[in-house]
Residue, then its C-alpha position, 0 to 999 in steps of 0.5 A: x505524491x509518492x513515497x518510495x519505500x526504500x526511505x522509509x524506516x523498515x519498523x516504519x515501513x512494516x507498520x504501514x503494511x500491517x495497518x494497511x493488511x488489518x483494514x483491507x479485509x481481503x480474502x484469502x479463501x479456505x487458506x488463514x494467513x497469518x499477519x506476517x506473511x500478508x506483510x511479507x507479501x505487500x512487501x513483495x509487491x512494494x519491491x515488484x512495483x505492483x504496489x505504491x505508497x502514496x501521501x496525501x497533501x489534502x487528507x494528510x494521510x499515507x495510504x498504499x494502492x496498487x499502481x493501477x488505481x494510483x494512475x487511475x486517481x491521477x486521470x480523475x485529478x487531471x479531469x477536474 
């Protein structure tokens, strides 16, 4: 199920991303980036439509993917 963003609290919304941002382990290049403008940039991508925030029934949890893999979850749904 998607979530929108815009119906989450802002401190809630903002937590979600920094969670998300610590645990993704991207990598940036030769560039650091801080925490804030990593949170600043999913949130970019939340506003743009590129990223989802999506919750899950069965593992009870909230996890933010970009569109592309969330339609791609949904075909390998459909396909079970």
């Amino acid at each position: 199920m998607l979530i929108p963003f815009q119906q989450l609290n802002p401190d809630t919304l903002t937590a979600l991303i920094e969670a998300f941002v610590l645990r993704e382990g991207t990598d940036y290049g030769d560039f650091d980036v801080s925490l804030q403008n990593k949170v600043q940039m999913v949130l970019q991508q939340l506003q743009q439509g590129k990223v989802v925030i999506v919750y899950s029934e069965l593992e009870e949890s909230v996890d933010l993917m970009t569109v592309q893999d969330y339609r791609q979850l949904l075909a390998a749904d459909e396909q079970q």
